[in-house]
C-alpha atoms as one frame of an Amber mdcrd trajectory, in Angstrom:
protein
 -87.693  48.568  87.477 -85.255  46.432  85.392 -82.580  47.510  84.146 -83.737
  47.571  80.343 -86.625  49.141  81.651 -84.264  52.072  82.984 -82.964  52.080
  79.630 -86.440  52.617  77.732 -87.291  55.266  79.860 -84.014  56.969  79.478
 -84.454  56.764  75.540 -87.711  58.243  75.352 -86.932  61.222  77.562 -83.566
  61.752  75.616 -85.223  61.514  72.576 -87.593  64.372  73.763 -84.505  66.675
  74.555 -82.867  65.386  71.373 -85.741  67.007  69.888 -85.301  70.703  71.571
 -81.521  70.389  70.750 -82.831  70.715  67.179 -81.157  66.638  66.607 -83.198
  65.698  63.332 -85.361  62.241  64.140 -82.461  59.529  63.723 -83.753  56.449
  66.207 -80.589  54.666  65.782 -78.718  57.603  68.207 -79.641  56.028  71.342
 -77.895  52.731  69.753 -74.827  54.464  70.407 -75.043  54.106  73.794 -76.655
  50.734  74.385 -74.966  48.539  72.211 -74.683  45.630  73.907 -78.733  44.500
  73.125 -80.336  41.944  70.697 -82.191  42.673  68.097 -85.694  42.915  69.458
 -84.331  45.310  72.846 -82.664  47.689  69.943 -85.958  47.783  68.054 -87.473
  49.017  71.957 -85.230  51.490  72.358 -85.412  52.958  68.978 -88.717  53.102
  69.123 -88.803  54.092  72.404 -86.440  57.421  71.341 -88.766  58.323  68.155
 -92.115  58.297  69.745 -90.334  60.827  72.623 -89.099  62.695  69.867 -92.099
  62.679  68.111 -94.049  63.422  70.685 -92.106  66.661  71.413 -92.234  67.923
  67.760 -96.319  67.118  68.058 -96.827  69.164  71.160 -94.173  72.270  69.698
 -96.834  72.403  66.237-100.117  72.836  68.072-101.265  76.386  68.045-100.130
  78.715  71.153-103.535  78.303  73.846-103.985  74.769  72.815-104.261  72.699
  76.131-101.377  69.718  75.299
């Protein structure tokens, strides 16, 4: 795994904690951290962050019983 890779995968899980830390959706967080990409990696790793995040909030609205 590449080291960008890493990074991805490191954004989308933090964004999923982000998300049980009550952090409201804000993609650019993880930007904090990496700051040293181009444009298109930043766009990755944002996006990478929300759909983690976004998955999280998804799974926390479905009814209680509901198989994820």
């Amino acid at each position: 795994m590449s080291t960008f890779e890493s990074k991805v995968k490191a954004s989308y899980e933090h964004g999923k904690l982000d998300f049980y830390a009550g952090i409201p959706c804000d993609p650019d967080i993880p930007l904090k951290i990496y700051s040293d990409l181009d444009e298109e990696q930043k766009k990755i790793i944002q996006n990478s962050w929300k759909e983690g995040w976004l998955l999280e909030c998804s799974l926390q609205s479905l009814p209680e019983r509901y198989p994820a």
